[in-house]
N, C-alpha and C positions, 0 to 999 in steps of 0.2 A: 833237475828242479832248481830254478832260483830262490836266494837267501830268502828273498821275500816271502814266496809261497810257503819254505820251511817254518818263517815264521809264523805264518795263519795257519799250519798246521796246528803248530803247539797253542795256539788258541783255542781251537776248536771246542765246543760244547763237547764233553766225553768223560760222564762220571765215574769210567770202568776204571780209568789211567791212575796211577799211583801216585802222579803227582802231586799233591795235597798240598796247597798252600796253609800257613797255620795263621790266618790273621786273627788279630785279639779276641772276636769274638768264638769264632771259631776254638780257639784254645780251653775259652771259656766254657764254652759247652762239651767238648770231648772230657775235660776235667771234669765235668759235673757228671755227667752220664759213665763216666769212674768208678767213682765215688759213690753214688746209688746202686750201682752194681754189687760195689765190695762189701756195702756196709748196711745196705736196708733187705726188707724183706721182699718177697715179688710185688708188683704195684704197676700202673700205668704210668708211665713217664709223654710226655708228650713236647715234642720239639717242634716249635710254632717260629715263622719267620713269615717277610714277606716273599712273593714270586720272586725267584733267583737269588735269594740272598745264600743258597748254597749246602739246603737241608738233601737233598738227596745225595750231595755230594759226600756230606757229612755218614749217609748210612753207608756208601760204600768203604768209604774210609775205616768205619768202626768194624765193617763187617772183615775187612784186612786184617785189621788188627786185632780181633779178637777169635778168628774164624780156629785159631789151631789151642785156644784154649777155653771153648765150650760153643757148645750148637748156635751157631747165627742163622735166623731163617731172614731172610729179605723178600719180601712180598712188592714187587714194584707195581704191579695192574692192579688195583682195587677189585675183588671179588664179590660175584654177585649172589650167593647165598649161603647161610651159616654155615652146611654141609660142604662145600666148596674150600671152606677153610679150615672147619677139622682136616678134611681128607689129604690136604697139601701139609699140615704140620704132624700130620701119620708119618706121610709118604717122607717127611725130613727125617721122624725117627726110624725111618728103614719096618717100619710095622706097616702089615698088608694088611689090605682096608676090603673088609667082606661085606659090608652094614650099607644103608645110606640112611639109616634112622639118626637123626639129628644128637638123640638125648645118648644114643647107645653110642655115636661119635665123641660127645663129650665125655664121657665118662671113661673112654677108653685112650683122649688124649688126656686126661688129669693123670691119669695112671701112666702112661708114659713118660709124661715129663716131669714130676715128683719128682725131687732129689738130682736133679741135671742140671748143671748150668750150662745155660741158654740166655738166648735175647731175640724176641720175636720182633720184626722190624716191619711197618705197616708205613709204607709211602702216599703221597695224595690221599692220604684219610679225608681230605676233605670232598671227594669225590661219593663214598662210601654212603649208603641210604642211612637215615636214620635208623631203622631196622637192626642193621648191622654192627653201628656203631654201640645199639645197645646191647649184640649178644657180645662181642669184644668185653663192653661192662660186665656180663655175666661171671664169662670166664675170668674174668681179671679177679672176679669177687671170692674166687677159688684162693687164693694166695699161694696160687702155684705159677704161672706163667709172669714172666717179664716181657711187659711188650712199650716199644718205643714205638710212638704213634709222629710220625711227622706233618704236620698241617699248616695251610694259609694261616697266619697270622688272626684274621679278621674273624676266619670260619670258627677258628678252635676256639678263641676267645667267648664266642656265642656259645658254640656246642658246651663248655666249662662253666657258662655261667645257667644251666641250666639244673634242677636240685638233686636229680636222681647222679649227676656227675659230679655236681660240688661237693656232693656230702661222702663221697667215697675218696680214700686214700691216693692221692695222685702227686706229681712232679711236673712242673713245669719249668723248659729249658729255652731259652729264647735265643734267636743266631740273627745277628743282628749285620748292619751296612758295612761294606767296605770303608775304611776310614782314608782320610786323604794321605796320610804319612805312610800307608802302607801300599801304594798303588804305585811307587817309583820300586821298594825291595820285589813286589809279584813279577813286574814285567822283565826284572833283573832276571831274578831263577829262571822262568818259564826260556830268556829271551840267550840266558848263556848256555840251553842244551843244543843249541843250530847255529853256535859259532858266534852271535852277536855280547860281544864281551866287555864294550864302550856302550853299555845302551844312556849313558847318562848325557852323552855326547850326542849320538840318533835322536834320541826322544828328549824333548826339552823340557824344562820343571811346568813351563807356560802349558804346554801341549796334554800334558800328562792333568794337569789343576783342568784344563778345558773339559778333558775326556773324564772325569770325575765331576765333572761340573752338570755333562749332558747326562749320564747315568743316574746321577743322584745319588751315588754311592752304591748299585746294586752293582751284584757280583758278574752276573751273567750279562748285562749290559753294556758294562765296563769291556767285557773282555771280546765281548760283540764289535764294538768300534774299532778296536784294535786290531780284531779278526780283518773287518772290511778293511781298514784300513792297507793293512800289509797286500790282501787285492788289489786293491787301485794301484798302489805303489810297483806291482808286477807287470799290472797291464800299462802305467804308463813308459814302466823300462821296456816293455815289448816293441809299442808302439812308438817309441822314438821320441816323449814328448819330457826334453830337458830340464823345461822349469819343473817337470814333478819330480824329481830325481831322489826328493828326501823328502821324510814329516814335514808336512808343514800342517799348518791350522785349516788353512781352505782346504785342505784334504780330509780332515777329519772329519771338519763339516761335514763333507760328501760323503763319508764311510760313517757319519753317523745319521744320516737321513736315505742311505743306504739299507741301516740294519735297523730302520726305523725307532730309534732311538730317540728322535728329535722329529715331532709328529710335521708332517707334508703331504700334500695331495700328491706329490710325485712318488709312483712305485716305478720303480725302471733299474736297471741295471747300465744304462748308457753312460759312459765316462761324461759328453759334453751337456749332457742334458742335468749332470747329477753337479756339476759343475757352475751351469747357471743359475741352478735352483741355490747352491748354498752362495754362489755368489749376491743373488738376491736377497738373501736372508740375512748373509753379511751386513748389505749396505743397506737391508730392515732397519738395521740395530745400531750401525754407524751413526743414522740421520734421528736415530731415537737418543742416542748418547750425546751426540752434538746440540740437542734438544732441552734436554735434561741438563748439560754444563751450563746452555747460554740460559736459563730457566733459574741457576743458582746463581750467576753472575748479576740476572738484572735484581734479583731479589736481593743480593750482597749490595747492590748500587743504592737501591732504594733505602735499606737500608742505612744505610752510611749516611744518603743525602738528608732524610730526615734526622740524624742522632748528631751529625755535626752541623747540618745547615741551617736548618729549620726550626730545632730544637735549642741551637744555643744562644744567649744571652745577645751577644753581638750581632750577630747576622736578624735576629727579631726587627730590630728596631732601621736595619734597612733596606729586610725583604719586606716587610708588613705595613700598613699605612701607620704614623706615627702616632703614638697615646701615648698622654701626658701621663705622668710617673706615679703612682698612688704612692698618696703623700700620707701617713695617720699620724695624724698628732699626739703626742704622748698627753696623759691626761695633767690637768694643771691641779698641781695642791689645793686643795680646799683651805681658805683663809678665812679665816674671822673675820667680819666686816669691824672695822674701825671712823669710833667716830672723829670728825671730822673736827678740828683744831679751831675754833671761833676765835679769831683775831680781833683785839679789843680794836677799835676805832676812833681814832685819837683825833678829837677838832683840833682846827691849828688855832691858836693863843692869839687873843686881839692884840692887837701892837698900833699903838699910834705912832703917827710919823713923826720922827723927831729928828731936828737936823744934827746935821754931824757934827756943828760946832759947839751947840748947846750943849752945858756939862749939868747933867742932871744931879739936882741937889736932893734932892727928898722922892722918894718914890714906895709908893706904901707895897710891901711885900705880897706879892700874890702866891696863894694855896692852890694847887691842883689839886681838884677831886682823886680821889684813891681810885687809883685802878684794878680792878678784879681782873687779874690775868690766871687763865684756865690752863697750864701746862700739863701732858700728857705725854711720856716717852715708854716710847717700848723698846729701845735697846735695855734703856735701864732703872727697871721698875721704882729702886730705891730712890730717885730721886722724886723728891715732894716738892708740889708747886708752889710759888711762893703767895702767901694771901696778903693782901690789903697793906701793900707799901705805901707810905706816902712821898711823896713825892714834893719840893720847896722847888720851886724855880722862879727867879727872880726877874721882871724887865730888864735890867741892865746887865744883868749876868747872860743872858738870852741874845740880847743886843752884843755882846762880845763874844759870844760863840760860834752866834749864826754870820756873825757880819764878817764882809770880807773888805779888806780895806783896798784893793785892787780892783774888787767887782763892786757893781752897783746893786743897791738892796735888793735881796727877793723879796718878792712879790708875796710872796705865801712861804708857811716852812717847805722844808723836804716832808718825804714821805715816811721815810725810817728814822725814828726819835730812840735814842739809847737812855734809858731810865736807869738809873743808877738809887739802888735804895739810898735810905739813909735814917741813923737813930734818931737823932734832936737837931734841933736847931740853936745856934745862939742867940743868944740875947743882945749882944752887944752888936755883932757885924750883919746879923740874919742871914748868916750862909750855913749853909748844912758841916757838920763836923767830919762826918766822912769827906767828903769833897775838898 
């Protein structure tokens, strides 16, 4: 027999074998079912998992282990009437069974198993009529028998939540998935009693995550792929075909659509045929992942090109047709309207013409009207305007200020007259005493 084959041996579905893996959950529930044993009173316990997670495995296991320190009964085929199950838990106490009256069965198993430890073990309960399941409640309501009921997951969960079951004294013990970290230590133990003593080398961390990956974590599915697997890998060393010489992926594939683990129209046992099939399903999921990257890449692009091109500042004004800048003006102070300064209007002064050699001898003094000048400053308040100067300006004083002896007379004054107050006038010269 080749290594290989040795090894799908030790794979093989086969609850009897001693082997017992102890993965977490597993440990879990051996410790709990303990524990209820050592320390409560008789009662229903019930160990709920899904298909393959490893509960009938679990009853052989227990029944190993406990079989030389009190009565294990294992019930594997679900039976089909009350009487059928007294007569089988007589037939374990070594008491011969003369009756087939039901109540005269029970009463004659209470009294035998009174004061014994025991542990009644009832597999696929979930197969078991309702009928049944409720004389089991009967006897259970005895507080004489211990019975481990193991069931689908789905089934018991129903069957428990129903009132005549909820309301009586029960355990539930749940055995739960293969975890990923413990699927490289199983195929170790299992793979070092047939010589393979590198399997971390054989089977790669990739190969092993794949084979957990198709199972889903169940127990029996798991070790299904690896079964098939070690097959192919026999027949392709028989058949002379090199490239399979060792695990690879494409081979799992095919030993897991083999042990139909990975659902396919193809049922077949053909190497080339189980070959094309996963080779197809490969390059399914190739052109689906190649799909899937260039799907994140355009999205990654899109984005980018709108958050840095589109969207910013610079590139606005000369990817987009141009728009003048919104401009808002800040608001203007409210001022005080101010009135407006009325500028006295000053006639210009008759002047006759008088030549320039003529020395004017007598000239009677001329009075300017007073001027009311209206001064208003708003830097600063404190100044007062000044009222009713008068003002003395002479002809011949006027003739020497205005006149230029280089220019030829104006015509008219200027525009700008500087008024100079003044207190009094003299008497003697009529010129202003300020001046």
């Amino acid at each position: 027999m080749s290594q290989w084959l040795n090894a799908a041996r030790v794979l093989e579905e086969n609850t009897k074998e001693g082997n017992y893996f102890e993965a977490q959950s597993g440990i879990y529930a051996l410790k709990r079912v303990q524990t209820l044993l050592e320390t409560t009173f008789p009662q229903m316990m019930f160990l709920l998992g899904e298909p393959g997670s490893g509960k009938s495995f679990m009853l052989h296991h227990l029944k190993r282990l406990y079989e030389k320190k009190r009565l294990c009964v294992l019930i594997e085929n679900p039976f089909l009437t009350p009487a059928q199950l007294l007569q089988r838990l007589l037939s374990c106490k070594g008491v011969v069974v003369d009756s087939s009256d039901v109540e005269a069965l029970r009463l004659q198993a209470v009294e035998a198993y009174a004061g014994v430890d025991h542990l009644i073990m009832l597999d696929e309960a979930q197969l078991m009529s309702a009928q049944l399941r409720e004389f089991v409640r009967i006897l259970s309501d005895s507080k004489v028998f211990y019975f481990l009921i193991a069931m689908h997951k789905k089934e018991g969960e129903e069957m428990l939540s129903l009132a005549h079951f909820h309301s009586r004294p029960h355990q539930v013990i749940y055995l739960g998935d293969l975890q990923p970290a413990e699927c490289m230590p199983y195929l170790t133990k299992e793979l070092h009693s047939v010589g393979f003593f590198d399997v971390e080398a054989l089977l790669s961390k990739r190969l092993v995550a794949e084979a957990w990956r198709y199972s889903k974590g169940n127990f029996r599915n798991f070790k299904k792929c690896f079964y098939h697997l070690f097959l192919l890998l026999d027949y392709a060393q028989t058949q002379q075909k090199k490239e399979f010489a060792k695990p690879s992926l494409i081979l799992l594939r095919m030993a897991s659509i083999r042990a139909r683990v990975l659902a396919s129209e193809l049922n077949t046992d053909d190497f080339d045929q189980l070959l094309h099939e996963a080779r197809r399903k490969s390059g399914g999921r190739g052109r689906a992942l190649t799909a899937s990257v260039l799907m994140l890449l355009g999205g990654g692009i899109v984005w980018y090109y709108v958050h840095t091109v589109v969207l910013s500042p610079a590139s606005t004004l000369s990817v987009s047709a141009p728009v003048a800048p919104l401009h808002v003006e800040a608001p203007k102070p409210v001022v005080a309207p101010v009135e407006e300064v009325k500028k006295p209007v000053v006639e210009p002064l008759p002047r006759a013409e008088v030549p320039a050699e003529q020395v004017l001898v007598e000239q009677t003094p001329v009075v300017a009207e007073p001027l009311h000048v209206e001064v208003q400053m708003q830097e600063a308040p404190s100044v007062v305007a000044e009222v009713e100067k008068e003002v003395l300006i002479q002809a011949d004083e006027v003739a020497s200020v205005l006149q230029n002896p280089h220019l030829s007379p104006p015509t008219s004054l200027p525009k700008t007259i500087r008024v100079l107050p003044f207190k009094g006038v003299s008497a003697a010269s009529g010129l202003s005493e300020d001046l």
